[in-house]
C-alpha positions in Angstrom: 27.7 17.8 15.0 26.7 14.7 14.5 23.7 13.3 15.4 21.7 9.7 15.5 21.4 9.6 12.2 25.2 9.8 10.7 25.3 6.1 11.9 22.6 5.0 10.0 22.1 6.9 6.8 23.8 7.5 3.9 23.7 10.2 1.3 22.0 7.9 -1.3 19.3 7.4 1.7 18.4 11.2 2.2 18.4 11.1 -1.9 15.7 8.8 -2.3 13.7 10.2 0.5 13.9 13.7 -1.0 13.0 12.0 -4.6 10.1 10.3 -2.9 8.6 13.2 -1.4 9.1 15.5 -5.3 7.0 12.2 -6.3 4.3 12.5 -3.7 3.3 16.1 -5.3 4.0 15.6 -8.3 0.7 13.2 -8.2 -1.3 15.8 -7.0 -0.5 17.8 -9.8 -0.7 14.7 -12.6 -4.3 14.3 -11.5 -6.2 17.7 -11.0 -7.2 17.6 -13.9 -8.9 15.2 -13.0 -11.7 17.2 -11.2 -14.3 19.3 -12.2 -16.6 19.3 -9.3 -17.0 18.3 -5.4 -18.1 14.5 -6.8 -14.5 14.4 -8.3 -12.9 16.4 -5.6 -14.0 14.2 -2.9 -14.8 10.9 -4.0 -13.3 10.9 -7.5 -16.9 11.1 -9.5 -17.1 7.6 -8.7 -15.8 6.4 -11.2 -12.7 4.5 -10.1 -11.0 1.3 -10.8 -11.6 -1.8 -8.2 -7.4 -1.9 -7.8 -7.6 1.8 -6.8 -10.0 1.5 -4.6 -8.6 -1.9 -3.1 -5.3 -0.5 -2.7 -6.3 2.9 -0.7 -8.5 1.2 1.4 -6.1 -1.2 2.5 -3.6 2.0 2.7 -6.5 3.7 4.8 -6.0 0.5 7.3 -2.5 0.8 7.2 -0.1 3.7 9.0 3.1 4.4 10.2 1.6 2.4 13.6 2.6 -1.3 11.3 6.2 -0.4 11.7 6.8 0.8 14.8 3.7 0.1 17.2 2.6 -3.3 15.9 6.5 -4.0 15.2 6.7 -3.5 19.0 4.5 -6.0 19.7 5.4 -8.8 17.3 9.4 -8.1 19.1 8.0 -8.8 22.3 4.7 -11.3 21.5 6.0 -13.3 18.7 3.0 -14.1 16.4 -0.2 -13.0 18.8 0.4 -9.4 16.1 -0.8 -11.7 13.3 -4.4 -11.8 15.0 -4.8 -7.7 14.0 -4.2 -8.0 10.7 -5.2 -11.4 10.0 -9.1 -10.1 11.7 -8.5 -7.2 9.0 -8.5 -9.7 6.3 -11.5 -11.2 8.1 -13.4 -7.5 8.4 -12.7 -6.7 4.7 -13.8 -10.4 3.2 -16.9 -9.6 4.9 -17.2 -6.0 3.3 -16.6 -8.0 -0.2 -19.7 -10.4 0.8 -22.0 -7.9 2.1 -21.3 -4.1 3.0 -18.8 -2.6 0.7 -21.2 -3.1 -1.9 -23.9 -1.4 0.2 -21.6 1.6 1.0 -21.0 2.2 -3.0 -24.6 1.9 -3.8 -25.7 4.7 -1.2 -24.9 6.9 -3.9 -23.9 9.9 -1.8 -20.7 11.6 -2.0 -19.8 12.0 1.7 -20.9 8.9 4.4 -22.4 11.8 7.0 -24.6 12.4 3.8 -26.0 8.6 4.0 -25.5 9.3 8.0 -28.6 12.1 7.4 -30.6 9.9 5.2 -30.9 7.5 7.7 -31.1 9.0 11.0 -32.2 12.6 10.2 -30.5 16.3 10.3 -29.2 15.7 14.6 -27.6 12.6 13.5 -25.8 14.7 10.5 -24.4 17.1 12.7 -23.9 14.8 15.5 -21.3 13.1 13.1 -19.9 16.4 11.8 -18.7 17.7 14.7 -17.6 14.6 16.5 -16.0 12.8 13.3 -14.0 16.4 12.4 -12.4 16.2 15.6 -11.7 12.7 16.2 -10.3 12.5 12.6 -8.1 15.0 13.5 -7.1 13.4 16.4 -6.6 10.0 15.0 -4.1 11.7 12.1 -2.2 13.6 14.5 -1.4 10.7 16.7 0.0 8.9 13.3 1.5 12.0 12.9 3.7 11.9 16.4 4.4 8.6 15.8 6.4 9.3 13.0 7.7 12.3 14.1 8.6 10.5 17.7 9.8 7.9 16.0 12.7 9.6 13.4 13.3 11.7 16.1 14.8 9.2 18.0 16.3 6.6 15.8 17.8 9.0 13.0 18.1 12.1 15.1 15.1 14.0 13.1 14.2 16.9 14.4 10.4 16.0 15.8 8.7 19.3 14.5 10.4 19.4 10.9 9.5 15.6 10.0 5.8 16.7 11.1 5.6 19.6 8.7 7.2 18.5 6.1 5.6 15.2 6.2 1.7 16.9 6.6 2.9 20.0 3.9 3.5 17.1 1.2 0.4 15.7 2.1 -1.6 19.0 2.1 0.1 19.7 -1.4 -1.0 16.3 -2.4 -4.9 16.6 -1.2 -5.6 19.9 -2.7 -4.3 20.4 -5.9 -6.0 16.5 -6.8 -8.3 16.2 -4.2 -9.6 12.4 -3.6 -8.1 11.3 -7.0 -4.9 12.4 -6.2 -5.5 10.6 -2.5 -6.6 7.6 -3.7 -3.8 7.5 -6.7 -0.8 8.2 -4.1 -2.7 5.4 -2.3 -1.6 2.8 -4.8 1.6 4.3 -5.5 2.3 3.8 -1.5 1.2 0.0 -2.1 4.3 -0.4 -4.6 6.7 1.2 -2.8 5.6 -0.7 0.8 5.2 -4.8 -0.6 8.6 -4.8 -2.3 11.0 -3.2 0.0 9.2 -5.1 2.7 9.9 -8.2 0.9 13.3 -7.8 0.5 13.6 -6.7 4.6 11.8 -10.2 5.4 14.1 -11.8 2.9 17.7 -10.3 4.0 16.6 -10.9 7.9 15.9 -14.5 7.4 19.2 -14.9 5.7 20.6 -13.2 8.5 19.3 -15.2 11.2 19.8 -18.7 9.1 16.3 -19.3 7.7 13.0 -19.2 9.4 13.3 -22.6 11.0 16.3 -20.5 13.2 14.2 -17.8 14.1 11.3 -20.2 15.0 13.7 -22.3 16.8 15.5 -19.2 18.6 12.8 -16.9 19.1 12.3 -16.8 23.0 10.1 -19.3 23.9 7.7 -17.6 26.4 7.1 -14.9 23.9 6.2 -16.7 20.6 2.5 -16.9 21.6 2.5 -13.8 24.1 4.4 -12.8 27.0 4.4 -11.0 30.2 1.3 -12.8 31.5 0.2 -13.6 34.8 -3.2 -15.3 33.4 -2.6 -16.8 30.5 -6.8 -17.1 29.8 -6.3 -13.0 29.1 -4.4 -13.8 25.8 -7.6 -15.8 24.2 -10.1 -13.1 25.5 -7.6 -10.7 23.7 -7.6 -12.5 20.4 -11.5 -12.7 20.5 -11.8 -9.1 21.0 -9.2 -8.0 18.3 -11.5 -10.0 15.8 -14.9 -8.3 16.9 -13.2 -5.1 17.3 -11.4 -5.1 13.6 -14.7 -6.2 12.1 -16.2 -3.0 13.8 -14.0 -0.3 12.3 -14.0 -1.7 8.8 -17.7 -2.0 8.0 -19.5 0.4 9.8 -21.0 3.3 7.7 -18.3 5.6 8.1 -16.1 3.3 6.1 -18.1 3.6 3.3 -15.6 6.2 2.2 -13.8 3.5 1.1 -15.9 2.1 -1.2 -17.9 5.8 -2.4 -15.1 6.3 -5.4 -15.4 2.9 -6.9 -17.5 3.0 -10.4 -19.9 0.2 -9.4 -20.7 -2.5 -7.0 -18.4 -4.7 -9.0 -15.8 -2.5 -8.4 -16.4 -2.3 -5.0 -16.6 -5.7 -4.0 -13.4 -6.3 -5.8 -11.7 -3.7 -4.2 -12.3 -5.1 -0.2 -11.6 -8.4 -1.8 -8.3 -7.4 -2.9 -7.5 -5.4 0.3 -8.4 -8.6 2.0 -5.8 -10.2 0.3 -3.3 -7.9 1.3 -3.7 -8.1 4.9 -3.1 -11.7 4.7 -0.3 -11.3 2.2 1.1 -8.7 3.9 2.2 -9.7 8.0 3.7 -12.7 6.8 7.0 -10.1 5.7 6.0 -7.6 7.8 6.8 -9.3 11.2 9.6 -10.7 10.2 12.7 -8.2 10.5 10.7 -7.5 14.1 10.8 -11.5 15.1 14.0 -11.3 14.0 15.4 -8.0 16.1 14.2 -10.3 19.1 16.5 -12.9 18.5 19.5 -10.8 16.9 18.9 -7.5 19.3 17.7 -8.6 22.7 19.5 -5.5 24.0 17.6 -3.2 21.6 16.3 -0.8 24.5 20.3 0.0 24.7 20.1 0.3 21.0 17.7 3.2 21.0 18.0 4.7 24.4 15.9 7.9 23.2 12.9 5.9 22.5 10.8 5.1 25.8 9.8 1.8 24.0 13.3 0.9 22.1 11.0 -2.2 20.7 9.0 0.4 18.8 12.6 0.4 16.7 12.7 -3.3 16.3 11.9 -3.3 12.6 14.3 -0.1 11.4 16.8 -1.8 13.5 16.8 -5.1 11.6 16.4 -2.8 8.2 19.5 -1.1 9.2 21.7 -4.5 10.1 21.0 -6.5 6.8 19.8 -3.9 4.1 22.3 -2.5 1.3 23.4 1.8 1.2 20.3 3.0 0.0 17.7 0.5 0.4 17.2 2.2 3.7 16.0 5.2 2.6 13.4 3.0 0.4 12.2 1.9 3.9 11.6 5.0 5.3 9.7 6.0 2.5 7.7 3.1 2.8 7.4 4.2 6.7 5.9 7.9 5.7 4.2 6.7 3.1 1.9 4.5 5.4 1.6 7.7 7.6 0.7 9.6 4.6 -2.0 7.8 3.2 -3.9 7.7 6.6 -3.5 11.4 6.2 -4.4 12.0 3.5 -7.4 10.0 3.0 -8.8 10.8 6.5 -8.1 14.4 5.4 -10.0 14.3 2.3 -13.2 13.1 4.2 -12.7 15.4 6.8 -12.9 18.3 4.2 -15.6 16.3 2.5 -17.8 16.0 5.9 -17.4 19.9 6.6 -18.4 21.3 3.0 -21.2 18.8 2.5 -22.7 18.7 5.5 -22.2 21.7 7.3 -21.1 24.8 4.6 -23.6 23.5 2.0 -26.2 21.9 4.7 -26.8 24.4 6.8 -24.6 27.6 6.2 -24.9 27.7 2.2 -27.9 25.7 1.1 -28.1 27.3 -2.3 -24.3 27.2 -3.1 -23.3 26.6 -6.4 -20.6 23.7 -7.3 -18.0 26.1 -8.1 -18.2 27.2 -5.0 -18.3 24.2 -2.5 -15.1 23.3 -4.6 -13.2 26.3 -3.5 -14.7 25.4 -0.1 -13.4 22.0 -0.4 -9.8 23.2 -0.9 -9.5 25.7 1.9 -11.0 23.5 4.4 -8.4 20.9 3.3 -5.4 23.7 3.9 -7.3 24.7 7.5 -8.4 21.2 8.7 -3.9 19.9 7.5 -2.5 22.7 9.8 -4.7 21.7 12.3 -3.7 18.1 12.2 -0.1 19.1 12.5 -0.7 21.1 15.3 -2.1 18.5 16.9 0.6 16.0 15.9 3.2 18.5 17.4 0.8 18.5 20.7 1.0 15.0 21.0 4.4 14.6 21.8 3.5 15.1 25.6 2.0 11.6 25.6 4.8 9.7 27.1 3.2 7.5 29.3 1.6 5.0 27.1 3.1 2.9 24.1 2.2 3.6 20.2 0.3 0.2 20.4 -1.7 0.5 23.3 -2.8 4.1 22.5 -4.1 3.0 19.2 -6.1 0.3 20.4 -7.2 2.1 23.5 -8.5 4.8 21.7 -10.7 2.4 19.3 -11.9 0.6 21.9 -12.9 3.5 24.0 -13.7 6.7 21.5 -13.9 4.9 17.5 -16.7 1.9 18.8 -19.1 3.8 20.5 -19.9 5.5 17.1 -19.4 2.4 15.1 -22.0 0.7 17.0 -25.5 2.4 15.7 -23.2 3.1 12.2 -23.6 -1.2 11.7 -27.0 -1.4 12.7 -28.3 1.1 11.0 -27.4 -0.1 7.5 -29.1 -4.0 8.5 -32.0 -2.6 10.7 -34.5 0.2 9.2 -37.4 0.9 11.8 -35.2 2.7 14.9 -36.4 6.3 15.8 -33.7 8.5 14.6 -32.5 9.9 18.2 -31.2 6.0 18.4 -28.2 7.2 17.0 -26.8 9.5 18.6 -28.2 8.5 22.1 -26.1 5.0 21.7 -23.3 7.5 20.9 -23.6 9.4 24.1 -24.4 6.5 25.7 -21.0 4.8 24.6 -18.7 7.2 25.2 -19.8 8.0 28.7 -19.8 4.1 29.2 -16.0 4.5 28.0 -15.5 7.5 30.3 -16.6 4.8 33.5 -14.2 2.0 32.3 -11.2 3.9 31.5 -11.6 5.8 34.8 -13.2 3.1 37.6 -12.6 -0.6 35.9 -8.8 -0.7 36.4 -6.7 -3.9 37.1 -6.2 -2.7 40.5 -10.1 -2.5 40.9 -10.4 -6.1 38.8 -7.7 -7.9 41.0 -9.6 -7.0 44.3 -13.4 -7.9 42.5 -12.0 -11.2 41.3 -10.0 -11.5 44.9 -7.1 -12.7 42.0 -3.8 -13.3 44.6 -1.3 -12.5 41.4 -2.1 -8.5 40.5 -2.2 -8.1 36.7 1.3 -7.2 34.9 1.7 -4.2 32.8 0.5 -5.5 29.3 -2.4 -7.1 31.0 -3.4 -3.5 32.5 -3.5 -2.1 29.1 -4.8 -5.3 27.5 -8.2 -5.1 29.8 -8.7 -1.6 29.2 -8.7 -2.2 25.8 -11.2 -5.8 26.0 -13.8 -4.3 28.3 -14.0 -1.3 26.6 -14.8 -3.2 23.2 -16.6 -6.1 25.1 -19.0 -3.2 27.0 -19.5 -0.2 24.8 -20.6 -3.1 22.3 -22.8 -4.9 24.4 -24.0 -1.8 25.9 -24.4 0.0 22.7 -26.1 -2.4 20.6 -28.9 -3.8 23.4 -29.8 0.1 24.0 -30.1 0.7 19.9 -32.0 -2.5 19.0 -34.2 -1.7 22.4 -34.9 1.4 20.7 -37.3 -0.2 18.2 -39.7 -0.4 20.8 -40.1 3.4 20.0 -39.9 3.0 16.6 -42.8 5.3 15.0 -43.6 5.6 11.3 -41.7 9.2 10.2 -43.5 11.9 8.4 -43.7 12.1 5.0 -40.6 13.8 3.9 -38.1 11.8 6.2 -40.3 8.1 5.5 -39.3 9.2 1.9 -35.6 10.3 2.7 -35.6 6.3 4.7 -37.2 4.7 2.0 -35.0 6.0 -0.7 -32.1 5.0 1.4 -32.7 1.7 2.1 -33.9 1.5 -1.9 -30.4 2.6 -3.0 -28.8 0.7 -0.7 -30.3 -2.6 -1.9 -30.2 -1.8 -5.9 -26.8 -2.6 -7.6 -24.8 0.1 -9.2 -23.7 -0.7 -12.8 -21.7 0.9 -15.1 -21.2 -2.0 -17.5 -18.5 -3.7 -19.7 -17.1 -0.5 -21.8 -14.1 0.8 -21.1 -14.1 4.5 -20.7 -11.9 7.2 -20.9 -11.2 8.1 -17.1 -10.0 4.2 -17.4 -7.3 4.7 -19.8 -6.6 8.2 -17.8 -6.1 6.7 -14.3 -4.2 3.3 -15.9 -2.2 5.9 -18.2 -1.2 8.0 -15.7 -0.7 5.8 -13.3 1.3 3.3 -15.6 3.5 6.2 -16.4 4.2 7.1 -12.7 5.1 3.7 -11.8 7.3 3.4 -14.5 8.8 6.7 -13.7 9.9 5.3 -10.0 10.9 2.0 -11.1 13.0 3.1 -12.9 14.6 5.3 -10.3 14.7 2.3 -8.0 15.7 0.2 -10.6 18.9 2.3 -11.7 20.0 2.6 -7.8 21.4 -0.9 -8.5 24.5 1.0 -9.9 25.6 1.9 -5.7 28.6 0.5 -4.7 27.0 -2.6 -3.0 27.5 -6.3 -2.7 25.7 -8.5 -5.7 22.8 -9.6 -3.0 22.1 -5.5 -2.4 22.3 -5.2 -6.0 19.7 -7.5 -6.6 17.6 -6.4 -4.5 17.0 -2.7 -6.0 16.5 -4.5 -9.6 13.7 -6.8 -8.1 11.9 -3.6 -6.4 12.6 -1.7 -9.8 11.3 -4.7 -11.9 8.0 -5.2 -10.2 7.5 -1.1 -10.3 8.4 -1.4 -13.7 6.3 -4.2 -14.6 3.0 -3.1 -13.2 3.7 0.3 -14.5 3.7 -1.5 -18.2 0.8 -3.5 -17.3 -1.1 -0.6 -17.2 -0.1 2.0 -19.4 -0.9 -1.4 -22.1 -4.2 -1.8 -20.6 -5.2 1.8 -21.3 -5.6 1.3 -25.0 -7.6 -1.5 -24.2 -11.6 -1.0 -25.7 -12.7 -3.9 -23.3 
């Protein structure tokens, strides 16, 4: 029988996709020996490389979402999808000049650990049990998508991409814990900025050069479209900024940043995931901009898909790129999905052992324990994020895009708010924490449910009623505009109350806020968990290069050929750049 996917894919695709998923666990296995304890298990010991941690927390920012969601949007709003990613750049160049520094030098091993420091034991479990959840949520959305999205365009079946995508990832997480995470984090790097360069490269051929496609992209959607008030589109873009900086530099991020060896390190690391985010759209969006001029019909194209736009960059990919390349693509797709996974797995497991199991079930475990904790709340906490991913695929009323941004704007910022101010401000009572939470989300609860358009149109006694996009847009602006404004008078109100805490927790505050302003050095020397992760990870680069690199062999025209010997050769090339640097002293 044939299905969606005999038009698209060819057996040297479904090879590289099966190779790429071997790959995946073999890395978990390549690094568990590289922990010993919970340290290494969730946050590597600390002890890792700034372009480790630079590459996973840009991979952390990064899902499936880029490629189908936000590919959405650039099809039918031209450049307005720049502002995300660019206002990432933005959010993480300010973690380089101020917070990712202060997140590595809270010298904890879980950010619900520098969570209890600072606000108290409530605030810990607060966290716990709304973070576990929501980070379930969050991966099982990603998880949909993905699913949704092969479903439809290659004729996957929805339920088998989702376990076999989150079983990979499970094998991943706990046979190498965070380093294994982090490691497949940078690995997913390679694999994504190559391939995507060629995709920008072979659609701009196609459509004659970017001065075509800026030329014949549709005119009324270069800057945004489907607007009755154009003054919404700037609001937007305002928002986006203030919301992006939000979500990368509140406390909770400091996961990021917890693995790097030092300040230094960490600094580096947002500064080189800045760099990527402004690196990065401007190949991303092309193959997308590119659909809308080449594929205007593409809702015909993808009939399964409720948003066919949501195809727009696969369905460029599958136009212009060579037999085989397009398996390379998809693996670049799951492996954005799999290192959100992954990584907001690895915490989750962190948060629960640490902080519950050890805090208040176990107080006098012993390492050995907590480790074996680690790993089976890592199998529990995967099964239920696929679950969930499988549940998701009810949601039919509401786009990739919107649901993401939605769901930051109206769950992720009411607990990012007091997670900001809490690292800048010290004299709050500790209940100012979680009473801006609860505060926020039932502020969310009111806008989602009684500040509609509808409701808006009449207030404003507007005579053109907002279009769909707008609809979605508002929901998204007040509930970012409010819950912050909201949220942040109530907490800094809250130092009216501020009293002087007793002894133990004054000391708990005060040790904090002493850590968080003293530098973390491990000096100049090179040591041997720095040849290890270049070494190993020199080797595994090498070992995919090549594989990518000897795919130049298909039966393809000399352009296709090319193209697999450029993504080998830079594979290749970093991969020597760093098995050399592992004999390095200094």
């Amino acid at each position: 029988m044939n299905t969606v996917a005999d038009s698209y894919l060819t057996n040297y695709d479904s090879a590289v996709i099966g190779f790429y998923f071997v790959f995946m666990m073999v890395i978990g296995f390549v690094f568990r020996s590289f922990v010993s304890n919970t340290s290494d298990y969730f946050r590597g010991g600390g002890k890792m490389s700034w372009w480790m941690t630079g590459s996973s927390a840009f991979m952390v920012q990064f899902s499936a979402w880029t490629f189908t969601g936000a590919a959405s949007k650039a099809y039918n709003d031209g450049t307005l999808i720049f502002v995300i990613f660019f206002a990432n750049a933005l959010g993480f160049l300010i973690n380089y000049w101020y917070f990712a520094g202060k997140f590595r030098q809270s010298r904890v091993i879980t950010p619900v650990q520098a969570m209890r420091e600072r606000f108290g034991k409530t605030a810990e479990q607060v966290f716990t049990w709304l973070q576990i959840p929501i980070g379930t949520l969050y991966a099982g959305i990603w998880l949909n998508g993905l699913g949704v999205f092969f479903a439809a365009v290659f004729g996957f079946d929805i339920e088998m991409t989702i376990w076999a995508t989150g079983l990979v990832v499970l094998v991943l997480s706990i046979t190498g814990g965070s380093w294994a995470v982090v490691a497949s984090d940078f690995m997913q790097v390679l694999v994504l900025m190559p391939i995507s360069i060629v995709a920008a490269a072979f659609s701009l051929r196609e459509v004659g050069g970017l001065g075509q496609l800026i030329e014949r992209f549709p005119a009324d959607r270069m800057f945004g479209g489907s607007t009755n008030y154009a003054s919404i589109i700037w609001i937007w873009i305002a928002v986006i900024i203030v919301k992006q900086f939000a979500s990368t530099n509140n406390l909770m991020e400091a996961s990021r940043y917890l693995c790097a060896k030092d300040t230094w390190h960490a600094r580096k690391g947002a500064l080189l995931a800045s760099s990527l985010f402004i690196i990065g759209p401007l190949v991303w969006f092309i193959p997308p901009m590119t659909s809308a001029v080449l594929i205007p019909d593409i809702d015909a194209m993808f009939p399964q898909l409720k948003n066919g736009s949501e195809a727009a960059y696969v369905a460029m990919c599958i136009k212009v790129l060579p037999a085989g390349m397009l398996g390379l693509l998809m693996s670049g797709i799951f492996a954005a999905t799999m290192s959100s996974m992954d990584s907001g797995l690895n915490r989750n497991a962190g948060i629960f052992v640490k902080n519950y199991y050890q805090s208040i079930l176990r107080p006098h475990a012993l390492d050995k324990e907590l480790l074996i904790a680690g790993k089976i709340a890592t199998a529990i906490f995967g099964v239920l994020i696929i679950l969930a991913g499988i549940k998701f695929s009810q949601l039919k009323d509401i786009g990739l895009f919107d649901l993401m941004l939605q769901f930051g704007a109206l769950v992720a910022i009411p607990m990012q708010v007091p997670l900001i101010w809490g690292v800048v401000i010290k004299k709050t009572p500790d209940w100012a924490c979680w009473a801006t939470i609860a505060l926020g989300l039932t502020t969310s609860f009111l806008v989602k449910t009684f500040l509609t358009a509808e409701f808006l149109q009449k207030a404003l006694n507007l005579t053109e009623p907002f279009s769909g996009r707008e609809a979605s847009d508002l929901t998204m602006i007040l509930g970012v505009v409010i819950n912050l404004t909201v949220g942040s008078s109530f907490f800094l109100f809250s130092m009216r109350f501020y009293k002087e805490p007793e002894a133990k927790r004054a000391e708990e505050v005060d040790t904090l806020f002493q850590n968080l302003n003293t530098e973390v050095v491990s000096g100049d020397e090179v040591s041997e968990v720095d040849r290890s992760q270049s070494k190993a990870l020199g080797i595994l680069s090498a070992i995919y290069g090549a594989f990518v690199g000897l795919m130049a062999v298909l039966p393809n025209p000399t352009s296709g050929r090319l193209a697999f010997a450029f993504c080998g050769s830079v594979l290749l090339l970093i991969g020597w750049g760093l098995w050399k640097s592992s004999g390095k002293n200094r």
